[in-house]
Backbone as a chain_set.jsonl record, in Angstrom:
{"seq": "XXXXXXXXXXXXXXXXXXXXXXXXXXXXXXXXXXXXXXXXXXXXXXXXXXXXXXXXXXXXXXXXXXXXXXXXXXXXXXXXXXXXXXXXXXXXXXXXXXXXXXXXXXXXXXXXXXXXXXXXXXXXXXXXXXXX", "coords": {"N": [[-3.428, -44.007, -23.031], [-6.413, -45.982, -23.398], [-8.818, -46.378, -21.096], [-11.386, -48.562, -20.305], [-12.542, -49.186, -18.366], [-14.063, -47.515, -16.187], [-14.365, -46.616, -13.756], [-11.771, -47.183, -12.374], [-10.06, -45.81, -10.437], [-11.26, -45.86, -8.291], [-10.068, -47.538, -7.044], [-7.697, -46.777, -6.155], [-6.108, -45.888, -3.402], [-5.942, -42.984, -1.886], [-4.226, -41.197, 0.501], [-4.809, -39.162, 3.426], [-4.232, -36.358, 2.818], [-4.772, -36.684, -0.185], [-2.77, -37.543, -2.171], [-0.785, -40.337, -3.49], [1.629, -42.883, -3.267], [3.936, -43.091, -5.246], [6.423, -45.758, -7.139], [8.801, -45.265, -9.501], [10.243, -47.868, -11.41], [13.012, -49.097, -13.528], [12.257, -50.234, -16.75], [13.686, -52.201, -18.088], [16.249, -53.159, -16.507], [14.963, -53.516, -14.13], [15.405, -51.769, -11.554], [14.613, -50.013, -8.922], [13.838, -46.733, -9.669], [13.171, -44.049, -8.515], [11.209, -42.866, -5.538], [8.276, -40.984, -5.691], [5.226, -38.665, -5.571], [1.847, -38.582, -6.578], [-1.045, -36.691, -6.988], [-4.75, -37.306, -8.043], [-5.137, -35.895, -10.335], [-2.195, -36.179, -11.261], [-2.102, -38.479, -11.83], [-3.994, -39.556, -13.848], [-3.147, -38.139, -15.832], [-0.539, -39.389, -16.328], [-1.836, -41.685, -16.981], [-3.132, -40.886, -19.574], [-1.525, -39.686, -20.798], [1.059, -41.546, -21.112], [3.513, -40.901, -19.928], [5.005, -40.191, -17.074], [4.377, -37.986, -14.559], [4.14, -36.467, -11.889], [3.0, -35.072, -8.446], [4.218, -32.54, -6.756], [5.122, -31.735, -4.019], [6.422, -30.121, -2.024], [5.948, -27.347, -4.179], [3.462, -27.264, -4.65], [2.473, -28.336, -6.836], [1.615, -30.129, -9.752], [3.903, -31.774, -12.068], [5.771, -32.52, -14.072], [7.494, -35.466, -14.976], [11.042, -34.698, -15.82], [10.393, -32.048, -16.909], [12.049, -30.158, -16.946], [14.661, -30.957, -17.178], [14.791, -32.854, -18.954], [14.651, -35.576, -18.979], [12.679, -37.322, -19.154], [10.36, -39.756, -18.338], [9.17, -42.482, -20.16], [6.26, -44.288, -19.902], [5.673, -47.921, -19.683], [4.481, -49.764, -17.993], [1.898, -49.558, -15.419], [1.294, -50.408, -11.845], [-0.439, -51.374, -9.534], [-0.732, -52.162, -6.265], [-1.191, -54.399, -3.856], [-3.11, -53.051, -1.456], [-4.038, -50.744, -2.013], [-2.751, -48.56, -2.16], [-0.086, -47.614, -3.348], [1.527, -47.263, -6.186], [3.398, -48.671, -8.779], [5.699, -47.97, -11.333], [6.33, -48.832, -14.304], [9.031, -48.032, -16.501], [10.707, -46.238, -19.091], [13.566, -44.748, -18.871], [14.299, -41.877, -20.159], [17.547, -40.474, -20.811], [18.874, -42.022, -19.247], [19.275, -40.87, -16.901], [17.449, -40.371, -13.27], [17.277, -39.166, -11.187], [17.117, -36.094, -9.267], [20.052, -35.553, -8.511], [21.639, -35.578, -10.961], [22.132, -38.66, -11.277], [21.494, -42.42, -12.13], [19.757, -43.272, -9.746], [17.448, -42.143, -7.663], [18.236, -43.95, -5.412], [20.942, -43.422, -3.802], [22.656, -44.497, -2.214], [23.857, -46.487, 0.268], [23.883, -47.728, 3.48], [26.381, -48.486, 5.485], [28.956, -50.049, 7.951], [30.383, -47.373, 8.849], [28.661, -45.547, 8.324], [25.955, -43.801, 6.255], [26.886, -44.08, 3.384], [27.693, -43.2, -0.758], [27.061, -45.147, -3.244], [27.011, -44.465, -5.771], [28.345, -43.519, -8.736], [28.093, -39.628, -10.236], [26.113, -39.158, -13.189], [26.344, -36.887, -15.221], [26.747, -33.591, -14.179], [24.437, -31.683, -12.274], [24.52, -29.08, -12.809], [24.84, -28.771, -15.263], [22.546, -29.925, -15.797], [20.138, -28.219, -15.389], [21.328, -25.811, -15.962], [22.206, -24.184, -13.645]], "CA": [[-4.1, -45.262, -22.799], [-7.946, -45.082, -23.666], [-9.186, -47.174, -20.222], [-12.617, -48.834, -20.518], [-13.199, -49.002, -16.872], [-14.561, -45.792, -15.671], [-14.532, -46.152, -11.846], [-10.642, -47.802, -12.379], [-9.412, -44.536, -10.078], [-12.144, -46.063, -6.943], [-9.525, -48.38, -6.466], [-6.823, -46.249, -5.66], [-6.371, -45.25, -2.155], [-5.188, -41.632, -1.903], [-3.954, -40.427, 1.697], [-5.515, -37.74, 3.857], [-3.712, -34.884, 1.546], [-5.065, -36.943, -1.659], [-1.535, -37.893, -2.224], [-0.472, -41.692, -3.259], [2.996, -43.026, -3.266], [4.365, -44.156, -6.854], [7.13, -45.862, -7.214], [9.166, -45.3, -11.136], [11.343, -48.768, -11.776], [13.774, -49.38, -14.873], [11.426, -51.789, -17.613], [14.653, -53.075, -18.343], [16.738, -53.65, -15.403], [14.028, -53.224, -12.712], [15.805, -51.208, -10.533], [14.583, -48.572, -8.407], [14.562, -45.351, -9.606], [13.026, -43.405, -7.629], [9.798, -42.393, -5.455], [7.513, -39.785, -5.856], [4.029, -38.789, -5.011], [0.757, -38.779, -7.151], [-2.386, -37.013, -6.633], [-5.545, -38.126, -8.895], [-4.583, -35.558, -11.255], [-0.904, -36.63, -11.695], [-2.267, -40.357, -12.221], [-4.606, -39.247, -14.682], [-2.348, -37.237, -16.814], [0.463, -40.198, -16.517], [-2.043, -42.705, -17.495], [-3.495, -40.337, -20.62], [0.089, -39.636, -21.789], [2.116, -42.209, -20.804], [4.633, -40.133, -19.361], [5.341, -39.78, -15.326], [3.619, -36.702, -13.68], [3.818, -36.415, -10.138], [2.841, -33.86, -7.648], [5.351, -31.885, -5.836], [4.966, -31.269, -2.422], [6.758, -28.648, -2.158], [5.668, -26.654, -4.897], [2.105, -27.657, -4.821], [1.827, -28.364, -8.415], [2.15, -30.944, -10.671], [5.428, -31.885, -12.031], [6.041, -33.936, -15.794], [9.233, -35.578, -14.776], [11.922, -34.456, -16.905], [10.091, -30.855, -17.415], [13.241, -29.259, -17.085], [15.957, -31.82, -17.401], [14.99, -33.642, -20.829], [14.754, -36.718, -18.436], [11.257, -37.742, -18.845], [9.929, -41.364, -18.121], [8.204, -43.164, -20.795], [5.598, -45.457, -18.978], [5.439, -48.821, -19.804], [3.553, -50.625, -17.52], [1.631, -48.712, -14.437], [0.473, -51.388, -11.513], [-1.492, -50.751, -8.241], [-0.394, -53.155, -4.767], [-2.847, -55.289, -3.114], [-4.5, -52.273, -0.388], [-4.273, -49.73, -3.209], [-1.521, -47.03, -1.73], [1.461, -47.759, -3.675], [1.507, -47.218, -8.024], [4.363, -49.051, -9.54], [5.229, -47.54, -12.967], [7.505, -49.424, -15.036], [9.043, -46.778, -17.179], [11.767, -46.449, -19.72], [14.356, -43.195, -18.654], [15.15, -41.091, -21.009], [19.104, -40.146, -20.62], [19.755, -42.722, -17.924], [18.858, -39.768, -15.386], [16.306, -40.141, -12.626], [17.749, -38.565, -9.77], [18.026, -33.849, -9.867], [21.946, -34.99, -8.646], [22.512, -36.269, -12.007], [22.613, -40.153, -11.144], [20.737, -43.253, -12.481], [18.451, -43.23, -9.291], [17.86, -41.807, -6.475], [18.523, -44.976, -4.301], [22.587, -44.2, -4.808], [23.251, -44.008, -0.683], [23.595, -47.62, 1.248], [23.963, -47.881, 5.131], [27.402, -49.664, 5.839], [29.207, -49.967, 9.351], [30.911, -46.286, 9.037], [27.498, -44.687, 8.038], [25.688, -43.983, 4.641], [28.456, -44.096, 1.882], [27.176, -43.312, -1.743], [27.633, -46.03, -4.152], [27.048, -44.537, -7.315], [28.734, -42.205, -9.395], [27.068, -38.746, -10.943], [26.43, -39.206, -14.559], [26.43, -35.772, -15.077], [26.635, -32.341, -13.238], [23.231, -31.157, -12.381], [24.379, -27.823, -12.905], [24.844, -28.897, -16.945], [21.394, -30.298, -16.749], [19.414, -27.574, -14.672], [21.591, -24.542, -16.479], [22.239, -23.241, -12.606]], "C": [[-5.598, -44.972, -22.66], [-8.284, -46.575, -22.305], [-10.903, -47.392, -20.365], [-13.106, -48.909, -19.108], [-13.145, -48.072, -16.074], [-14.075, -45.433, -13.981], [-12.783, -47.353, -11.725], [-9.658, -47.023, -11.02], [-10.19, -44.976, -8.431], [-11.335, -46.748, -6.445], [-8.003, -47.903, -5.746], [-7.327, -45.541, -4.235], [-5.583, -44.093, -1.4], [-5.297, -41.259, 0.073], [-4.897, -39.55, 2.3], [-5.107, -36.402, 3.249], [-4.017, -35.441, 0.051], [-3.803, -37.417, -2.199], [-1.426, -39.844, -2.401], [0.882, -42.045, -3.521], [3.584, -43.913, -4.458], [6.011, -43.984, -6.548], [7.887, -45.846, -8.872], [10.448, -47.052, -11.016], [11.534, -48.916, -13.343], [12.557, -50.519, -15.825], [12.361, -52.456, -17.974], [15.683, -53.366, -17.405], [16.179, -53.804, -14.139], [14.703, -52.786, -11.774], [14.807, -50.129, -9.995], [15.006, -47.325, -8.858], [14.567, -43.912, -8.74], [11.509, -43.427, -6.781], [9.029, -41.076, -5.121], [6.386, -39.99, -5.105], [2.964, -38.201, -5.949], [-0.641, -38.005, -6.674], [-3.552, -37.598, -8.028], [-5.282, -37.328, -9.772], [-3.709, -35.945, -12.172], [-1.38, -37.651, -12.322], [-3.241, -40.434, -13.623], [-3.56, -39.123, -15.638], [-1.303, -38.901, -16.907], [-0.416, -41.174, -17.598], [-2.591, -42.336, -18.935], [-2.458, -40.34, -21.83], [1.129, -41.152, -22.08], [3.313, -42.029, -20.467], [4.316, -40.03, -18.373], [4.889, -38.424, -15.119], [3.318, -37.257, -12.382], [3.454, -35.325, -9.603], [3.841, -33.542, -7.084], [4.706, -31.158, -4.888], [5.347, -30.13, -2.025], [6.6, -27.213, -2.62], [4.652, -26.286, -5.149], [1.724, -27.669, -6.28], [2.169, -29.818, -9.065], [3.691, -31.189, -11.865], [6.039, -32.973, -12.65], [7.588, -33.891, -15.474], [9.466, -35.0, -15.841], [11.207, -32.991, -17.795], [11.253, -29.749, -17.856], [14.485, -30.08, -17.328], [16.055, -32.243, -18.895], [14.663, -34.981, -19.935], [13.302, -37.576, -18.018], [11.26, -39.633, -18.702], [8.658, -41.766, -19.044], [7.801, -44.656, -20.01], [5.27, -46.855, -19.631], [4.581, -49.697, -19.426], [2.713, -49.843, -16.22], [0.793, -50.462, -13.237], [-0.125, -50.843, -10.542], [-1.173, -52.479, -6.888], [-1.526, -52.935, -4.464], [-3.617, -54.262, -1.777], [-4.226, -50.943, -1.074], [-3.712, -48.051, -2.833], [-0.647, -47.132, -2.287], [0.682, -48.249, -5.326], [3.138, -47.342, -8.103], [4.572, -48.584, -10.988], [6.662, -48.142, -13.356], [7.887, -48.465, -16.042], [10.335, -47.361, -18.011], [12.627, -44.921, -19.533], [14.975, -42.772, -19.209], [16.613, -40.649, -20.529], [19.594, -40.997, -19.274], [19.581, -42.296, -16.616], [18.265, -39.934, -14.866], [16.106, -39.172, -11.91], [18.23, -36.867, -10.21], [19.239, -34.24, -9.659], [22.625, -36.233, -9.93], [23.239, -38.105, -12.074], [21.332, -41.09, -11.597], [19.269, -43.186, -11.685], [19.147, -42.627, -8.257], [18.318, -42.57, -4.678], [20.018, -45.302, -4.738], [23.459, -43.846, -3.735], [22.988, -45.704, -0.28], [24.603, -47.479, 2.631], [25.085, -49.314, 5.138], [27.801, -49.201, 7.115], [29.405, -48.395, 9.676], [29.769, -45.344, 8.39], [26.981, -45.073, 6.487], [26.588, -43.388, 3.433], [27.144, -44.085, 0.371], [27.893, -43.676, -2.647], [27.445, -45.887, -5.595], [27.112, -43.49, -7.804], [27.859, -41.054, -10.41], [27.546, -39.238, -12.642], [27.002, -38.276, -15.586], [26.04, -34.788, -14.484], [25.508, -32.098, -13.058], [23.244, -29.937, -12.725], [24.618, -27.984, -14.456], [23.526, -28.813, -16.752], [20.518, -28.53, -16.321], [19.959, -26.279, -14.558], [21.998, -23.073, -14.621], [23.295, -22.223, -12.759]], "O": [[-6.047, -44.022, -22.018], [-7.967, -47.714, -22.646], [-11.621, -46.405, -20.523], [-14.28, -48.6, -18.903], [-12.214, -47.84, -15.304], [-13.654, -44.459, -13.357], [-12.824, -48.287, -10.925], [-8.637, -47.596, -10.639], [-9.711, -44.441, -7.431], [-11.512, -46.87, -5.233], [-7.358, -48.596, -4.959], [-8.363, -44.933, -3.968], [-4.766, -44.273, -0.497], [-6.347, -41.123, 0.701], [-5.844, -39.187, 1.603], [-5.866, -35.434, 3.314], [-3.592, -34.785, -0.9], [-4.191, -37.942, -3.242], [-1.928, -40.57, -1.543], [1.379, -41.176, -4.237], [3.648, -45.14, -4.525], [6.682, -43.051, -6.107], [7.298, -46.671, -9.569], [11.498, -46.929, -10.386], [10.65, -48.886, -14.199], [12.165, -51.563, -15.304], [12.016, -53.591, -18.3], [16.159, -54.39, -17.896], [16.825, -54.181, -13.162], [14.658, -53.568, -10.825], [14.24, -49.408, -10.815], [16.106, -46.816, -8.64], [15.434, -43.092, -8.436], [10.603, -44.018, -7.37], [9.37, -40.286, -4.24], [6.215, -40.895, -4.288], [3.248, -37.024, -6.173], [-1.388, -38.68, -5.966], [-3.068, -38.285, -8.928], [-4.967, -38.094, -10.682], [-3.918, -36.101, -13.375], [-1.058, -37.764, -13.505], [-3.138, -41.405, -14.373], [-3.149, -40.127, -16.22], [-1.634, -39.538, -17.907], [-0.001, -41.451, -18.724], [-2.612, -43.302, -19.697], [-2.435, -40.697, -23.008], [1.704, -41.546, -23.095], [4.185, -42.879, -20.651], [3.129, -39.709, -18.303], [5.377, -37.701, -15.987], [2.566, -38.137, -11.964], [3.571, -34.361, -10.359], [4.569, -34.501, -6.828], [3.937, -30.201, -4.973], [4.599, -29.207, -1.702], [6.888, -26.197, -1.988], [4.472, -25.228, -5.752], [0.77, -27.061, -6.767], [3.129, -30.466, -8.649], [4.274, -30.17, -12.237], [6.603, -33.961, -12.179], [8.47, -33.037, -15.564], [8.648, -34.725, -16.718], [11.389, -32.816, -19.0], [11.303, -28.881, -18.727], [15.405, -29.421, -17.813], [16.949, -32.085, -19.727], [14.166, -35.703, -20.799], [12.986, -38.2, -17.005], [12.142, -40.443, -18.987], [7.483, -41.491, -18.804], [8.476, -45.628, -19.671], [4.241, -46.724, -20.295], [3.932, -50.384, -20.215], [3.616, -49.033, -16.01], [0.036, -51.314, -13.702], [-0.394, -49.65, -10.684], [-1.569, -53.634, -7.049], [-2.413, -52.087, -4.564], [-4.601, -54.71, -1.19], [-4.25, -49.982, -0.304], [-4.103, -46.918, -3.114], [0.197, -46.52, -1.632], [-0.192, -49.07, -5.604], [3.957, -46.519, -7.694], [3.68, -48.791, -11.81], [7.761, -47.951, -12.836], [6.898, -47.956, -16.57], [10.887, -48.445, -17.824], [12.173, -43.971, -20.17], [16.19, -42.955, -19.137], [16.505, -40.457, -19.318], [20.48, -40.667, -18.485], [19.659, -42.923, -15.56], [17.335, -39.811, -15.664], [15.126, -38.427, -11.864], [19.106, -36.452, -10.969], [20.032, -33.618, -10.365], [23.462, -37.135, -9.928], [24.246, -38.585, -12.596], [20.205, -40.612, -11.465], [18.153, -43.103, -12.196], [20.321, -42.489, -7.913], [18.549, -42.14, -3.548], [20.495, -46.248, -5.365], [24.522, -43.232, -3.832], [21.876, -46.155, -0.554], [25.797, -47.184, 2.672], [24.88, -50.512, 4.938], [27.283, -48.183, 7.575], [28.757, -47.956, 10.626], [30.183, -44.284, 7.92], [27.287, -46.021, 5.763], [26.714, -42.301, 2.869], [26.076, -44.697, 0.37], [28.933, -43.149, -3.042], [27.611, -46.754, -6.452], [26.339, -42.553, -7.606], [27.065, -41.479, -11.25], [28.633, -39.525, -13.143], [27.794, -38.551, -16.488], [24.871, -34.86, -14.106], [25.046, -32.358, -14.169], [22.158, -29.431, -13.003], [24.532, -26.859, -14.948], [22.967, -27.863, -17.301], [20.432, -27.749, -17.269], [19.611, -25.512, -13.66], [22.022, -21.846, -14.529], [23.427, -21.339, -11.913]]}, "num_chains": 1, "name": "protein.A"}
């Protein structure tokens, strides 16, 4: 995406670790797929490519969904919420996958009386995708 407004990135409001909180939803079912975390790098690179790059916390690096899975996110739409901490990216998910345990998303746990029960079945093994 070639952006004509230079200082478009002033409006984002990155954390005390530079860090902002993107959320990936379905462009065609709008679900939840998952959330990640962004620094100005990641957001760059997403919005250059059009592919999802997040930061990993853990790892301290950057981190093109679907680097290792095949399960990348073609970006569709990218938005920005009204006090500029939260990036919505409307995406399209390659193989159905979002989630490393092999499920649509990672929102596949809901809180019923007898605790958190998970309501949605693996698509496939993670140990197919991620060769463990």
């Amino acid at each position: 995406m070639d952006i004509q407004d230079t200082n478009w990135l002033d409006e984002v409001k990155f954390n005390a670790d530079g860090l902002v909180a993107a959320v990936a939803q379905d462009h065609e079912t709008h679900r939840v797929l998952m959330m990640a975390w962004m620094n100005e790098e990641a957001l760059r690179h997403t919005v250059s490519r059009m592919q999802a790059t997040y930061y990993s916390r853990s790892r301290k690096k950057l981190w093109h969904k679907g680097e290792e899975s095949g399960h990348v996110q073609h970006v569709k739409n990218i938005q920005l919420d009204c006090d500029g901490d939260l990036v919505l990216l409307t995406v399209e998910q390659v193989g159905g996958i979002a989630c490393h345990t092999g499920r649509n998303s990672c929102l596949y746990r809901t809180l019923e009386e007898t605790g958190w029960q998970e309501t949605e079945d693996v698509i496939r093994d993670p140990a197919e995708i991620y060769n463990k």
